[in-house]
N, CA, C and O atoms as a printed pandas DataFrame, in Angstrom:
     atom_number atom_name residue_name chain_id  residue_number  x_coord  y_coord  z_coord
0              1         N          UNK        A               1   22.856   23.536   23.217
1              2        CA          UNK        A               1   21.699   22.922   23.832
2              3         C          UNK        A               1   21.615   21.469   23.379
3              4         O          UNK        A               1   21.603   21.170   22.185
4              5         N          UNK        A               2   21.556   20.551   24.390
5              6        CA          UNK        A               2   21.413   19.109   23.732
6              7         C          UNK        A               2   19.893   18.412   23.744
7              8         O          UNK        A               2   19.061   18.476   24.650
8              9         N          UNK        A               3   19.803   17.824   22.643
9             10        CA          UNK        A               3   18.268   17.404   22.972
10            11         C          UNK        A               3   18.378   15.539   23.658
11            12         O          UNK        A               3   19.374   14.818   23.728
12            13         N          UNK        A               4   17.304   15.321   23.960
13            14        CA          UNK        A               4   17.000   14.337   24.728
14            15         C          UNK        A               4   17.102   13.454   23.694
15            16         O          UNK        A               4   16.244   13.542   22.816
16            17         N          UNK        A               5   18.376   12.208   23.542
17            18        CA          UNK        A               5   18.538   10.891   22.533
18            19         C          UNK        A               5   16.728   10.365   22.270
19            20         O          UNK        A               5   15.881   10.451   23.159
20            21         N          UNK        A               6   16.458    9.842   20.876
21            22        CA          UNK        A               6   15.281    9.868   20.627
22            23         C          UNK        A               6   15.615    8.207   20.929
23            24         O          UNK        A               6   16.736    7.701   20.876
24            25         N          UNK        A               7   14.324    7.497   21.261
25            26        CA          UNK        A               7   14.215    5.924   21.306
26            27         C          UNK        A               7   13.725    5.506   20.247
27            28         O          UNK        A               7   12.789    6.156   19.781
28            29         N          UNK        A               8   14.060    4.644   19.735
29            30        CA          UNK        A               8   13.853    3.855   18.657
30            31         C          UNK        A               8   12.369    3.879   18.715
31            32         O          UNK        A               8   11.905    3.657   19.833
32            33         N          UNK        A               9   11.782    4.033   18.049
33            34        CA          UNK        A               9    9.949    3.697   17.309
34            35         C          UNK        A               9   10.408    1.861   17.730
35            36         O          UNK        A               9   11.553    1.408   17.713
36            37         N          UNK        A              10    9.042    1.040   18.104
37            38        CA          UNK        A              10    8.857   -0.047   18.374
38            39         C          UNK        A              10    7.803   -0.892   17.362
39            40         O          UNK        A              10    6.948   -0.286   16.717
40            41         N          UNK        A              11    7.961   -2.387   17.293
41            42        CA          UNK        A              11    7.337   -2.715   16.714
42            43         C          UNK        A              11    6.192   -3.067   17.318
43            44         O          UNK        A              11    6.198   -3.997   18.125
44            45         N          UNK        A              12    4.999   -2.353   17.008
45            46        CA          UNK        A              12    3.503   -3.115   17.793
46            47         C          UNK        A              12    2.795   -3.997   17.151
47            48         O          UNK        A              12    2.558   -4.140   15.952
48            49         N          UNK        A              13    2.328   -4.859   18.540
49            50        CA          UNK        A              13    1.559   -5.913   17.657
50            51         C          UNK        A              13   -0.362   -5.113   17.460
51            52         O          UNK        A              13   -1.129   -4.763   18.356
52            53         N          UNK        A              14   -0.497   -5.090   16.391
53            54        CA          UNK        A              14   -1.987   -4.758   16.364
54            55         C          UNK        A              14   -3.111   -5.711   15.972
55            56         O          UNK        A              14   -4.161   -5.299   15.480
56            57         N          UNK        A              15   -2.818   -7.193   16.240
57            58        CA          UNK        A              15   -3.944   -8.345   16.222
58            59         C          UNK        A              15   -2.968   -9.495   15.745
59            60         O          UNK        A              15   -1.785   -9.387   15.421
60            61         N          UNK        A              16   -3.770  -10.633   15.786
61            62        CA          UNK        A              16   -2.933  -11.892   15.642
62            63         C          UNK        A              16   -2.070  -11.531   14.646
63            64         O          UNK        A              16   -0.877  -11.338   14.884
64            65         N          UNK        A              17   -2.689  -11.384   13.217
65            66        CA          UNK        A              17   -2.174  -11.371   12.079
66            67         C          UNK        A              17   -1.357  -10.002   11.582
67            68         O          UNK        A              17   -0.492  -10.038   10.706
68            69         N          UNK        A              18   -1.742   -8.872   12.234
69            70        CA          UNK        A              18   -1.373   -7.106   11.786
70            71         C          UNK        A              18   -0.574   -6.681   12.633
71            72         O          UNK        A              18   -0.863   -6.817   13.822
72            73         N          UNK        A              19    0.759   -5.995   12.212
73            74        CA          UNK        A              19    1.677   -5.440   12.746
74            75         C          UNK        A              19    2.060   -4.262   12.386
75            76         O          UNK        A              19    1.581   -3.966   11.291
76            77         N          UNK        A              20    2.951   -3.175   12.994
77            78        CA          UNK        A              20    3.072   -1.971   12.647
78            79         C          UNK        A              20    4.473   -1.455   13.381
79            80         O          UNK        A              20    4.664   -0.764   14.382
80            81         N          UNK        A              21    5.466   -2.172   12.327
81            82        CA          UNK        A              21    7.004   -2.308   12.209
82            83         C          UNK        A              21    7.471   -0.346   11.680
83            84         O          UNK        A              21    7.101    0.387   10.762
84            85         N          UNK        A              22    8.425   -0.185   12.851
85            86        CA          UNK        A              22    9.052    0.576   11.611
86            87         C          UNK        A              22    9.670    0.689   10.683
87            88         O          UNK        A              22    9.430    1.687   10.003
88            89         N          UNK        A              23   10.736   -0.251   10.215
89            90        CA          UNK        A              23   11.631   -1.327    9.936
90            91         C          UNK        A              23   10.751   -1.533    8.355
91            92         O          UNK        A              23   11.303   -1.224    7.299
92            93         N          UNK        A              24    9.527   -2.014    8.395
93            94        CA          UNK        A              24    8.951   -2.768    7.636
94            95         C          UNK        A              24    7.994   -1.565    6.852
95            96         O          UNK        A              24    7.550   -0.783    7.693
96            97         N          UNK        A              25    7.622   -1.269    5.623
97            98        CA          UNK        A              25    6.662   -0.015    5.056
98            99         C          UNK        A              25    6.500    1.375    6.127
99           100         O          UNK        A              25    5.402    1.865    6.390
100          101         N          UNK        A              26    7.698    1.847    6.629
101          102        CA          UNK        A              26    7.693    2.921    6.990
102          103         C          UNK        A              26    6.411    2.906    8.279
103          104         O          UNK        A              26    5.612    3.839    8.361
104          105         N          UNK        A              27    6.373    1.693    9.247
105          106        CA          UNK        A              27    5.635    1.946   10.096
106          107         C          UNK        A              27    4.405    1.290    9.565
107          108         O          UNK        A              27    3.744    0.454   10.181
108          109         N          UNK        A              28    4.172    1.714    8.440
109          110        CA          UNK        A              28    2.335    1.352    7.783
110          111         C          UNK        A              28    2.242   -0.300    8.458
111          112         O          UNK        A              28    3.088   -1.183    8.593
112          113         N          UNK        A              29    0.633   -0.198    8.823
113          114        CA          UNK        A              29    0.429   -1.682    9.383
114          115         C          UNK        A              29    0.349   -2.629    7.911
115          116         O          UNK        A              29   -0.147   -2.458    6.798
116          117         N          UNK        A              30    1.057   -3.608    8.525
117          118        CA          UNK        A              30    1.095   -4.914    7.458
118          119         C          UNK        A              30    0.942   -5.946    7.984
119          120         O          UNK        A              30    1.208   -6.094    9.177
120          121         N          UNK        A              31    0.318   -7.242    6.968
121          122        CA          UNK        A              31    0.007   -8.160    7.702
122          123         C          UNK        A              31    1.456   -9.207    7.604
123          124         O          UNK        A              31    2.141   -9.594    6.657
124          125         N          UNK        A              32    1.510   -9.434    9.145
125          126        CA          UNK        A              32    2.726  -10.498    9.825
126          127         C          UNK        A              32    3.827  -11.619    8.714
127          128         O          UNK        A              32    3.636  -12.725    8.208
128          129         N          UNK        A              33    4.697  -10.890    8.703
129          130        CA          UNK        A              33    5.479  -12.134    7.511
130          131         C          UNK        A              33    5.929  -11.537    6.060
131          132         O          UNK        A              33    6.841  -11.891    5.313
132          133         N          UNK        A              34    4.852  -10.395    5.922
133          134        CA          UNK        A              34    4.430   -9.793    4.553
134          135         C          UNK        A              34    4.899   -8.235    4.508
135          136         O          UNK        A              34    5.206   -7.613    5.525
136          137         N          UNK        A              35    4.912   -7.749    3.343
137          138        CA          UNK        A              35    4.995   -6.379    3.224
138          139         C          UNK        A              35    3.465   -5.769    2.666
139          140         O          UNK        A              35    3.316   -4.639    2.201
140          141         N          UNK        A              36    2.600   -6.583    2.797
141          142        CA          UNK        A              36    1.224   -6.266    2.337
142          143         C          UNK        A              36    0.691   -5.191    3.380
143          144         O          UNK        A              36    0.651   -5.352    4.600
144          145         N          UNK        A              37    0.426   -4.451    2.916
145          146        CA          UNK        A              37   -0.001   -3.429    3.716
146          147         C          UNK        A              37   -1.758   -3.191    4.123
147          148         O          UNK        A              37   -2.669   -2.991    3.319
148          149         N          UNK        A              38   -1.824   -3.263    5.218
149          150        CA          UNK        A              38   -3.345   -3.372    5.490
150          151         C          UNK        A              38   -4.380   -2.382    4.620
151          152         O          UNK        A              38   -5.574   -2.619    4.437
152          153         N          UNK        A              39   -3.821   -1.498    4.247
153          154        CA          UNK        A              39   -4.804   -0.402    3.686
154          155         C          UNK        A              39   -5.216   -1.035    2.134
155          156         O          UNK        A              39   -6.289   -0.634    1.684
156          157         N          UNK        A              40   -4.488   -1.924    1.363
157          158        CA          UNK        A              40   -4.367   -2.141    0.362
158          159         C          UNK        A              40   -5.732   -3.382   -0.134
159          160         O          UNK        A              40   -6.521   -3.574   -1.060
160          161         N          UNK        A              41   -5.295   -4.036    1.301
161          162        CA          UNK        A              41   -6.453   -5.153    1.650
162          163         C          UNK        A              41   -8.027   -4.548    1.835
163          164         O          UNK        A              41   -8.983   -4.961    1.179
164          165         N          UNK        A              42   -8.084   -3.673    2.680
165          166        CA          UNK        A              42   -9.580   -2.944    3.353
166          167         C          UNK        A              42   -9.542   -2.245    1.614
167          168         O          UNK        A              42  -10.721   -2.383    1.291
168          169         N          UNK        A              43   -9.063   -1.815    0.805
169          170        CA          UNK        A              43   -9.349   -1.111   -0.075
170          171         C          UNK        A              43  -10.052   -2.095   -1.427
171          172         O          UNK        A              43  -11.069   -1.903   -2.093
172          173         N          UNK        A              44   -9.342   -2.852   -1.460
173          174        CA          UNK        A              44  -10.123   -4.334   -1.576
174          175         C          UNK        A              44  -11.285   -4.896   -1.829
175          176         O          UNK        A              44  -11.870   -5.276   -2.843
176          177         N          UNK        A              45  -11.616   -4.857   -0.078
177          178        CA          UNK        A              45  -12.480   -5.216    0.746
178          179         C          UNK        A              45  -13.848   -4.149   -0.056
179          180         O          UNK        A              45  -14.864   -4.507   -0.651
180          181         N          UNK        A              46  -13.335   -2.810    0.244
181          182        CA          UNK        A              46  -14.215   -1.900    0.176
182          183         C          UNK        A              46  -14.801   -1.839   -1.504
183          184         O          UNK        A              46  -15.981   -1.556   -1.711
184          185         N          UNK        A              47  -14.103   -2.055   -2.343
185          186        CA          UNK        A              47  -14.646   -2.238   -3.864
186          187         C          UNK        A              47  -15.353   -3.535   -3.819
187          188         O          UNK        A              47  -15.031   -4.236   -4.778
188          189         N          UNK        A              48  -15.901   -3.890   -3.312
189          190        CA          UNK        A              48  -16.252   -5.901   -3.304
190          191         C          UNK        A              48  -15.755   -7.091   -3.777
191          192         O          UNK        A              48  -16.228   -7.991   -4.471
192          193         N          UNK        A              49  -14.706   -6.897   -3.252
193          194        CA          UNK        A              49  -13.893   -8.243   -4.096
194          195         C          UNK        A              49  -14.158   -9.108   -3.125
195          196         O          UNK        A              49  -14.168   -8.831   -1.925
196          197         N          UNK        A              50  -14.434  -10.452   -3.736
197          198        CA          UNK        A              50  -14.436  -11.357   -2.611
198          199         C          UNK        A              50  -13.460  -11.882   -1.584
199          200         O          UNK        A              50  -12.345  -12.195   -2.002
200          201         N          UNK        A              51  -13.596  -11.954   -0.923
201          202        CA          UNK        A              51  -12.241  -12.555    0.757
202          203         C          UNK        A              51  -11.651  -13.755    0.184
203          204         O          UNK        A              51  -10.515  -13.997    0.590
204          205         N          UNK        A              52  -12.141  -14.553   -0.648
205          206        CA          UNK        A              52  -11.143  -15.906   -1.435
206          207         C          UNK        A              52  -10.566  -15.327   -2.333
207          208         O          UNK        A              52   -9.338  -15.394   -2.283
208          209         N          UNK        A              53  -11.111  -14.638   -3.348
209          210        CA          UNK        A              53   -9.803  -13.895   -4.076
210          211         C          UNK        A              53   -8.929  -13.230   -3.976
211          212         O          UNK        A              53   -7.895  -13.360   -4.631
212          213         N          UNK        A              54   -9.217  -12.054   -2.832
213          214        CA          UNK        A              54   -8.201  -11.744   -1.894
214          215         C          UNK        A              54   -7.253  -12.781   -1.571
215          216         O          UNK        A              54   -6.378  -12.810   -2.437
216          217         N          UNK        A              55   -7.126  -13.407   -0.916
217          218        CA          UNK        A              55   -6.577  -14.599   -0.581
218          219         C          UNK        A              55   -5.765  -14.835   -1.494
219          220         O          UNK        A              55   -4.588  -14.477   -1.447
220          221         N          UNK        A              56   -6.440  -15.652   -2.722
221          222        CA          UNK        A              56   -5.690  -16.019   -3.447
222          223         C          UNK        A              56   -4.954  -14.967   -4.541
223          224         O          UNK        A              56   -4.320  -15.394   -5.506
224          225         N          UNK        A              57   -5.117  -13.616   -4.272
225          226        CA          UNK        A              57   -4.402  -13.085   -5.200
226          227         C          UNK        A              57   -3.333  -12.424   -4.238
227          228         O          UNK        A              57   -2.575  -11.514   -4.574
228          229         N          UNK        A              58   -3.400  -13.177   -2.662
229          230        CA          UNK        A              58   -1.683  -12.481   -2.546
230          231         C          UNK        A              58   -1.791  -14.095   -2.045
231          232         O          UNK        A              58   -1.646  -14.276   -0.836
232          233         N          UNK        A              59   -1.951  -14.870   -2.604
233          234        CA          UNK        A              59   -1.002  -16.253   -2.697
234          235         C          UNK        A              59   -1.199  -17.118   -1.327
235          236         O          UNK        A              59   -0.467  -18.047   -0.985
236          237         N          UNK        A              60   -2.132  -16.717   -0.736
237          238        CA          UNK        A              60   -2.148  -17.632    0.352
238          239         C          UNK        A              60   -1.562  -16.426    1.932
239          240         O          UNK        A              60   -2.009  -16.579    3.069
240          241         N          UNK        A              61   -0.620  -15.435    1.577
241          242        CA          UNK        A              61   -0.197  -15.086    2.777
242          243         C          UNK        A              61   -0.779  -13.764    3.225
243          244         O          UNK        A              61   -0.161  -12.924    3.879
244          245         N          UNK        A              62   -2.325  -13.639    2.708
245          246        CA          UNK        A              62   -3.223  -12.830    3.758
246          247         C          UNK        A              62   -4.261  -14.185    3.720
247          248         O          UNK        A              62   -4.787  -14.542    2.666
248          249         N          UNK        A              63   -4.457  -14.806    4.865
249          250        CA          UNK        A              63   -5.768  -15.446    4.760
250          251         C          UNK        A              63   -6.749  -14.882    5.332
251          252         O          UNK        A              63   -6.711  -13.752    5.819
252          253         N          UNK        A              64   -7.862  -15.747    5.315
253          254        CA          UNK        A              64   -9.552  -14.738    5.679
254          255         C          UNK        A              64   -9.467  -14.685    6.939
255          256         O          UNK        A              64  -10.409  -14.068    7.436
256          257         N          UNK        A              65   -8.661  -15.112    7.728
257          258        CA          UNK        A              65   -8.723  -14.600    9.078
258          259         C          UNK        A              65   -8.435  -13.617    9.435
259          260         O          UNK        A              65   -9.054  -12.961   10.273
260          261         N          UNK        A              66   -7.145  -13.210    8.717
261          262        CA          UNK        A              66   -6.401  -11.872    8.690
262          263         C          UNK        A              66   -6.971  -10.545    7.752
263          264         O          UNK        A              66   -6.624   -9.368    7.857
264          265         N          UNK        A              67   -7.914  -11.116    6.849
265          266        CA          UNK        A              67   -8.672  -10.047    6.259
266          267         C          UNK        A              67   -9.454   -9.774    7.163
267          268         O          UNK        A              67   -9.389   -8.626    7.603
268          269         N          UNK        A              68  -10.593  -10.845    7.832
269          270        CA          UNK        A              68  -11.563  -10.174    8.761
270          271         C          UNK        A              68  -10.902   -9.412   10.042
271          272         O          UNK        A              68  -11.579   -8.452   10.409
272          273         N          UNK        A              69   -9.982   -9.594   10.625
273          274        CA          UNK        A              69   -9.096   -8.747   11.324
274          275         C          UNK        A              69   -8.749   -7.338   11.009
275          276         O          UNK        A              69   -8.701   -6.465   11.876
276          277         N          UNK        A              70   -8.514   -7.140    9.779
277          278        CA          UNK        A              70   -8.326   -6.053    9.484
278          279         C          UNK        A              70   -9.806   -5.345    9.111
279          280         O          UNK        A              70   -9.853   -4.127    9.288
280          281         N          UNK        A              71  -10.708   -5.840    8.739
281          282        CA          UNK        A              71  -11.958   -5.609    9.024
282          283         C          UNK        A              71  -12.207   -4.822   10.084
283          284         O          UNK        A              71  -12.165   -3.594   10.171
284          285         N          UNK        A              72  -12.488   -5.696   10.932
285          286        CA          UNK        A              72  -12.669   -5.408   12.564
286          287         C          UNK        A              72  -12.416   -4.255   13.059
287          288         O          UNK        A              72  -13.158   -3.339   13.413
288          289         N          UNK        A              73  -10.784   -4.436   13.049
289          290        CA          UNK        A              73   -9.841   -3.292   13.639
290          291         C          UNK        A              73  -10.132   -1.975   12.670
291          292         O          UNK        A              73   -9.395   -1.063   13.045
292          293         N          UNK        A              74  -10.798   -1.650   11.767
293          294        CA          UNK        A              74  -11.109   -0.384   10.873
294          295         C          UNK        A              74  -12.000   -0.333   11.488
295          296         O          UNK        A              74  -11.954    0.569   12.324
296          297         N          UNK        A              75  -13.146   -1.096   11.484
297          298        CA          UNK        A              75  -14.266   -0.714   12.033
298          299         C          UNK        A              75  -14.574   -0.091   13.611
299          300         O          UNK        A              75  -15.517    0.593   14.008
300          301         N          UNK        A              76  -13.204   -0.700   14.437
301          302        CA          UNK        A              76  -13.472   -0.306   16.056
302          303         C          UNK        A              76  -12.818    1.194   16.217
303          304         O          UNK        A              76  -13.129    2.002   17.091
304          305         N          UNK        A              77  -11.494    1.455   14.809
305          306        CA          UNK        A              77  -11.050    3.036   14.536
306          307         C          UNK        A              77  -12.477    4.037   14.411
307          308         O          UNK        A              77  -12.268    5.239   14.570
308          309         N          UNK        A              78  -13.755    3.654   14.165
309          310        CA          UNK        A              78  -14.683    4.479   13.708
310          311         C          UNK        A              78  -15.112    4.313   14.834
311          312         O          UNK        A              78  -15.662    5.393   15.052
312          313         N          UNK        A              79  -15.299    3.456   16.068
313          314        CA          UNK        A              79  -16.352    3.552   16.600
314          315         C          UNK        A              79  -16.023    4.197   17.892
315          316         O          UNK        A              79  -14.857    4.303   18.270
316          317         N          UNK        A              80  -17.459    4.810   18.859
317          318        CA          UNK        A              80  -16.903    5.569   20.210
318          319         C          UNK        A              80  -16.006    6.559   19.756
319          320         O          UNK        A              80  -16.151    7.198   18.714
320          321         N          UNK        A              81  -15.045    6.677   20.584
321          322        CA          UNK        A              81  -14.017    7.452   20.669
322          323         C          UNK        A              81  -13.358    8.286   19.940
323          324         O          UNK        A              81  -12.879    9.399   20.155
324          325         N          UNK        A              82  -13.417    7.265   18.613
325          326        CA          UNK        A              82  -13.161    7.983   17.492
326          327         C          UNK        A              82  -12.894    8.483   16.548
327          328         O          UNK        A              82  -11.970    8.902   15.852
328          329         N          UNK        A              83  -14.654    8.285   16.703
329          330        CA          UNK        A              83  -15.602    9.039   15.804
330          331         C          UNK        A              83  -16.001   10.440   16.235
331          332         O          UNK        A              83  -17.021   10.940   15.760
332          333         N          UNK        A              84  -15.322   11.038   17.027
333          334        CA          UNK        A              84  -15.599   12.249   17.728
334          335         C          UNK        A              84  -14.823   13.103   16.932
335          336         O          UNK        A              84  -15.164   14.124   16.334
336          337         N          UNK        A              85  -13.603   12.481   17.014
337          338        CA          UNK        A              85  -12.832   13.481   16.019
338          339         C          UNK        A              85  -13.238   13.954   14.649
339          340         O          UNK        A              85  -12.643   14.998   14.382
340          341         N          UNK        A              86  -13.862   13.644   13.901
341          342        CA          UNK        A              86  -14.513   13.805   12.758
342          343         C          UNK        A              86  -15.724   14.974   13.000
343          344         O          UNK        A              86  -16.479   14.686   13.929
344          345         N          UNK        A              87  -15.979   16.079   12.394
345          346        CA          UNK        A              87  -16.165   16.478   12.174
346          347         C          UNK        A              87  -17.719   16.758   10.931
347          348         O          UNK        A              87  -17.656   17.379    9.871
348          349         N          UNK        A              88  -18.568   16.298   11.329
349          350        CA          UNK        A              88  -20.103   16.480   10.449
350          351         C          UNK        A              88  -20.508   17.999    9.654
351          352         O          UNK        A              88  -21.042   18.806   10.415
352          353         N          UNK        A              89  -20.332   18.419    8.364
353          354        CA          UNK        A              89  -20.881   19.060    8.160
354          355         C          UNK        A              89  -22.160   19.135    7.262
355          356         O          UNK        A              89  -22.246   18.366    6.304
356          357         N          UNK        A              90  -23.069   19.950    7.510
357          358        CA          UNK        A              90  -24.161   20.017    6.350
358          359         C          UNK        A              90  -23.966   19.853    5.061
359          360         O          UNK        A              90  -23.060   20.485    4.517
360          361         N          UNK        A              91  -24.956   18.784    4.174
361          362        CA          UNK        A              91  -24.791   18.849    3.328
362          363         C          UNK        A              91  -25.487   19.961    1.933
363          364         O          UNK        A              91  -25.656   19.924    0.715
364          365         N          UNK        A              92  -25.716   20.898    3.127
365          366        CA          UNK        A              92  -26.273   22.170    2.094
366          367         C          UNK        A              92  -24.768   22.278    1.224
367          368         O          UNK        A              92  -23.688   21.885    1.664
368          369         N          UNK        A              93  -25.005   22.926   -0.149
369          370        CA          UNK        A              93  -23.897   23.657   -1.072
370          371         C          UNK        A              93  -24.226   25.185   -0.424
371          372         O          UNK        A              93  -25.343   25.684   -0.289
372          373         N          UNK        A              94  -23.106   25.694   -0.115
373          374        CA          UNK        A              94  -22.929   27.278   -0.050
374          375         C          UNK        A              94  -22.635   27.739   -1.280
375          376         O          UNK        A              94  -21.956   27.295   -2.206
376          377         N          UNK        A              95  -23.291   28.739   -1.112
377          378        CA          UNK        A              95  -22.941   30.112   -2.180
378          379         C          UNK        A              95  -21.616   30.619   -2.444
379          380         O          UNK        A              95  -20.915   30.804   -1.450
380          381         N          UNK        A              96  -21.210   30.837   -3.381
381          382        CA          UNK        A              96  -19.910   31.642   -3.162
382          383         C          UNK        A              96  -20.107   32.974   -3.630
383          384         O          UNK        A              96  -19.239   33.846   -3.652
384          385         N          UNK        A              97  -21.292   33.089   -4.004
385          386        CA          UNK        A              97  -21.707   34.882   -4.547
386          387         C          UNK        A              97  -22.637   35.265   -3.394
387          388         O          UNK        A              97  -23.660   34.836   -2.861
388          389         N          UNK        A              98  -21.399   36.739   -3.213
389          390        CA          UNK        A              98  -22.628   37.124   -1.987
390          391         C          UNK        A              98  -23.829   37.547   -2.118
391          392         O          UNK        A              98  -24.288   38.013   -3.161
392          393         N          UNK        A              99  -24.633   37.367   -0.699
393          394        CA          UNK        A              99  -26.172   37.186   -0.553
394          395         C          UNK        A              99  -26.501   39.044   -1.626
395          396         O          UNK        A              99  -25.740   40.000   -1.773
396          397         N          UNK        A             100  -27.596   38.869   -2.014
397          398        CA          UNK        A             100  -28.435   40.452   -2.399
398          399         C          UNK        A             100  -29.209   40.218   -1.571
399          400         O          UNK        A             100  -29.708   39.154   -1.203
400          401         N          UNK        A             101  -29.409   41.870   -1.042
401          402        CA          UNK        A             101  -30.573   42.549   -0.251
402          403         C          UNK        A             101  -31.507   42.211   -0.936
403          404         O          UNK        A             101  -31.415   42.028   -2.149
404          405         N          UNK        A             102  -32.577   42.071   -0.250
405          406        CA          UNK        A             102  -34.011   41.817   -1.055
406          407         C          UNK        A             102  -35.102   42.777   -0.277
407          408         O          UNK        A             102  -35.697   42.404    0.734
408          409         N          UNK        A             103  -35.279   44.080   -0.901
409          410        CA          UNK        A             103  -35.856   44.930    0.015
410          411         C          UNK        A             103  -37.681   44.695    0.161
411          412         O          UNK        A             103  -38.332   45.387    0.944
């Protein structure tokens, strides 16, 4: 049985500055030029470091344009569409001992 030749994975562009090479971190989006990987930046972002130190602690080759980009683009992954996929549950704690009759 022969299977159908697979096509090469492509490189997409995902904003001025963010790309998502296969070639380059196994696919992971990185910003353009760099092996900096976007998740590394938003993680960053998300502890409060400031967007100039960012900057300057990868040397100039994420600038704040490309941080707020990657901003953005996390934020439009949550929004509409989906955010459906996710799943809400209560924040009651369940029991793990079962219920007693209470006559």
């Amino acid at each position: 049985m022969k299977t159908a030749p697979r096509r090469p994975a492509k490189r997409i562009e995902l904003g001025k500055h963010i790309v998502a090479d296969p070639e380059i971190c196994h696919g992971q989006p990185t910003f353009k030029g760099t092996r900096v990987m976007v998740w590394i930046v938003l993680d960053q972002v998300a502890r409060g470091m400031d967007w100039d130190e960012i900057v300057k602690e990868w040397r100039g080759r994420v600038p704040r344009a490309a941080v707020a980009e990657a901003v953005r683009l996390a934020s439009e992954a949550f929004k509409g569409e989906g955010t459906r996929q996710f799943r809400v549950h209560s924040r009651r704690k369940l029991s793990r001992e079962p219920s007693l009759a209470v006559a």
